[in-house]
C-alpha positions in Angstrom: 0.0 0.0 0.0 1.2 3.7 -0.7 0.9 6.4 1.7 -2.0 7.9 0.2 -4.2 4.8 0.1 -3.0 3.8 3.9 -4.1 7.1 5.0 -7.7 7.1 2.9 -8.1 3.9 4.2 -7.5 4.2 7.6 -9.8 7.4 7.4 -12.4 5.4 6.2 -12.3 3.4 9.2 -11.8 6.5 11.8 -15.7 7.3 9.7 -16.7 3.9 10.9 -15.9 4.1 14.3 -17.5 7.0 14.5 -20.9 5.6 13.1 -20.8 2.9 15.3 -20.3 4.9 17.9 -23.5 7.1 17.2 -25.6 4.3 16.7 -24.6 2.4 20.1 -25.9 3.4 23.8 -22.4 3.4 25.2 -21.8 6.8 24.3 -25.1 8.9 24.6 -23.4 12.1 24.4 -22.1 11.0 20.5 -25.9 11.3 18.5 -27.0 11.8 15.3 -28.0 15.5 16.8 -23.9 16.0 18.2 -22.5 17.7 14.7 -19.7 19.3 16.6 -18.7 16.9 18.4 -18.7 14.1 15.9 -16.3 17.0 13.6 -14.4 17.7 16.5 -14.1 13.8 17.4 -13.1 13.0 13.4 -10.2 15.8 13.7 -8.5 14.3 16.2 -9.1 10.6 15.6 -7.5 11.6 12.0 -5.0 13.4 13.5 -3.8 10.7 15.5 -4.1 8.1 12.9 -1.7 10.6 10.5 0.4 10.8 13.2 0.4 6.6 14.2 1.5 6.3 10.5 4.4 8.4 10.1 5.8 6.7 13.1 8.9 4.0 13.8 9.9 2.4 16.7 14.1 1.4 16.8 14.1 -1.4 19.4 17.4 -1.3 19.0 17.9 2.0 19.3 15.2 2.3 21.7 13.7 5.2 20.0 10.7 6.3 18.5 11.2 8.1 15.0 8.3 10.2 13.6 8.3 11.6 10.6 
């Protein structure tokens, strides 16, 4: 996989979460009605994943490289 489809895919499934999250009753306060939120919550689940994917760990170096 390239960078570009890793990321688009990996969005896709940050979308999921969050629409299984909606639809479930262990998060009340994440609802159809939330539109903030759920914008708010899908800008920093992205921004995590963009982050998770740009990083390495050197266990022999014991270092964490992100790029």
């Amino acid at each position: 996989m390239t960078e570009f489809t890793t990321i688009l895919a990996a969005s896709a499934l940050v979308s999921m979460l969050i629409q299984v999250l909606k639809n479930s009753s262990w998060f009340p306060w994440i609802n159809q009605e939330s539109g903030r939120l759920n914008r708010c919550l899908a800008g920093f689940l992205t921004l995590l994943v963009s982050v998770a994917l740009h990083m390495t760990w050197d266990p022999a170096e014991h270092s964490l490289l992100i790029e």
